[in-house]
C-alpha positions in Angstrom: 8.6 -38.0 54.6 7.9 -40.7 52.8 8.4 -41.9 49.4 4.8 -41.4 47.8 4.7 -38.1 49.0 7.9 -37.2 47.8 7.0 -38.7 44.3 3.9 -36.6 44.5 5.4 -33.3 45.0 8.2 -34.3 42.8 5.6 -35.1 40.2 3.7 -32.0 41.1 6.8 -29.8 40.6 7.6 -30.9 37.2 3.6 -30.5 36.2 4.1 -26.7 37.2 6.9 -26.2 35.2 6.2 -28.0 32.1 2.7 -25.5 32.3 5.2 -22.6 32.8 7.2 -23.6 30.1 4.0 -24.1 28.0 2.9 -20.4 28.9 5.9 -19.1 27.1 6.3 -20.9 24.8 2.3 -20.2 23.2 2.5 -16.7 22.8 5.8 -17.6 20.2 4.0 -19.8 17.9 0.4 -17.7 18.1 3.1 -14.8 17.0 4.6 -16.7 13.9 0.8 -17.9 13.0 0.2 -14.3 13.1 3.0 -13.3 11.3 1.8 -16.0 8.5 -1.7 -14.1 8.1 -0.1 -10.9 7.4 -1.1 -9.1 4.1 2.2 -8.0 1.9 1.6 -5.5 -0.5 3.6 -5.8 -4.1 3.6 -4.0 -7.6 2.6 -6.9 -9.4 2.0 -6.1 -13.1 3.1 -2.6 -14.8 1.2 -1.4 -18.5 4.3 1.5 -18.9 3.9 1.4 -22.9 0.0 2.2 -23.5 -0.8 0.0 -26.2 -1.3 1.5 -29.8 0.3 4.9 -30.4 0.9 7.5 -27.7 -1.3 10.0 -28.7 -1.7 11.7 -25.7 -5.4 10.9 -25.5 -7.1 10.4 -22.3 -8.1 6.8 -23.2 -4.8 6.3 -24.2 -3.0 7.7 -20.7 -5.5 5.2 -18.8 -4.3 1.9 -20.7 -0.7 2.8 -19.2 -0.9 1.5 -15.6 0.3 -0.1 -12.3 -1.1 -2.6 -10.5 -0.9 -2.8 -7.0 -1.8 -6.7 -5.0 -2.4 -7.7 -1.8 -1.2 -10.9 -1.2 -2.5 -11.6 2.5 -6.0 -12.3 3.5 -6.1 -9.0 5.4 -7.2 -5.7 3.8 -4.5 -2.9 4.2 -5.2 0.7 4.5 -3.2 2.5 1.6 -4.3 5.9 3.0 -0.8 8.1 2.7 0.9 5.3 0.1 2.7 6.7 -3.0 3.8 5.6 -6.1 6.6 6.9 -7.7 8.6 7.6 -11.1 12.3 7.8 -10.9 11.3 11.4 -11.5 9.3 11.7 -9.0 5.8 12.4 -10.3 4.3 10.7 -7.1 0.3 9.2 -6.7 -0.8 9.5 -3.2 -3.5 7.2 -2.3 -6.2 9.0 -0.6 -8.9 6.6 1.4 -8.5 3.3 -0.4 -8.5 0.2 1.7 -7.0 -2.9 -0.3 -9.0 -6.5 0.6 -7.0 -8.9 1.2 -6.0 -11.2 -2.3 -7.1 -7.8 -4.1 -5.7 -5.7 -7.0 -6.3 -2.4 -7.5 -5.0 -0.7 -10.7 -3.8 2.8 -10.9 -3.9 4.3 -14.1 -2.3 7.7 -15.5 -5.2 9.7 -17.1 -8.3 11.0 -15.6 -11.2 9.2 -14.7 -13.4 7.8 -11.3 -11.8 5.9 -8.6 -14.3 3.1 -7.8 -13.8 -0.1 -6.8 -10.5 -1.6 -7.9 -9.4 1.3 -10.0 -8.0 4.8 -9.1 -6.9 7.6 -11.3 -3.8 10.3 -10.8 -5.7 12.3 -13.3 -3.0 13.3 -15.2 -2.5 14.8 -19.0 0.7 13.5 -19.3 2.4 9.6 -19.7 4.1 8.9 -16.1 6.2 5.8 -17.1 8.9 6.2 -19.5 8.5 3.2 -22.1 12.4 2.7 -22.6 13.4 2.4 -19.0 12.0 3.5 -15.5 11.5 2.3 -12.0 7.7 2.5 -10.5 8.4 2.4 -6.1 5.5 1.7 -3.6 5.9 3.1 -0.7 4.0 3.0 3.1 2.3 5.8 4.4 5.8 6.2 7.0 7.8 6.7 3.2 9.1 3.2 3.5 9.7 1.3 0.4 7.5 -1.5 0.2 8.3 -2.7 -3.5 9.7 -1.5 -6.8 9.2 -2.8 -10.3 12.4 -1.6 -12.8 12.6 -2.2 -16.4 14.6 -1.2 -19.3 17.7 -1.0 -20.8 19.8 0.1 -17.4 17.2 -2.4 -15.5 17.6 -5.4 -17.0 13.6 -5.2 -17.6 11.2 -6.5 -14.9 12.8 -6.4 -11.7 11.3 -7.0 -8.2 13.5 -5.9 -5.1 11.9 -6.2 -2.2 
């Protein structure tokens, strides 16, 4: 054999595996670009003290609120998602999709859901103005994010 055509298939071998190798090692980083573009859901802002005096009112149980953000660029399907006292009066989202970089802001009282703003159509204040935790949780009852706050909180906590 001689020494160009051992070059060649020596050359030719290490072509084949560097595409191997390249094969393997694409699917890793299209996976971590992937994982980049992935919407996470947060509590990020809570109205638990309605502003003026509690009067019971139904304009007054709508200025107490949580709102709910989508960080990612995709929109997430909150369909079977609750939020939660720690008494457990629980808000079931019912066919809301959240856009991606979206809010949507769930207030007490009653009222229309429409676009960025759903109602539990209660007569009765959910979050407890001295202290109380408000949880998100998935559709499988996994706890996506919780917002505490409050003398035993130490006010405005995010545990993720």
């Amino acid at each position: 054999m001689s020494m160009s055509s051992r070059s060649t298939r020596i050359a030719a071998t290490v072509l084949a595996a560097g595409a191997a190798l390249g094969a393997f090692a694409l699917p890793a980083s299209a996976d971590s670009s992937q994982q980049d573009r992935r919407s996470r859901v947060e509590i990020s802002d809570v109205q638990y003290d309605s502003p003026g005096f509690d009067n019971g009112s139904n304009r007054s149980l709508n200025k107490e609120w949580v709102d709910i953000t989508n960080t990612g660029r995709r929109s997430v399907n909150l369909n079977g998602w609750t939020l939660a006292d720690e008494d457990g009066r629980t808000y079931t989202f019912s066919h809301y999709r959240l856009g991606g970089h979206e809010t949507v802001r769930v207030h007490t009282g009653n009222g229309r859901d429409h676009d960025g703003h759903v109602y539990q159509d209660r007569r009765r204040y959910v979050w407890d103005n001295r202290s109380d935790t408000a949880t998100l949780r998935n559709d499988n009852g996994r706890r996506i994010d919780d917002q505490s706050w409050g003398r035993h909180h130490g006010g405005g906590n995010h545990r993720r």
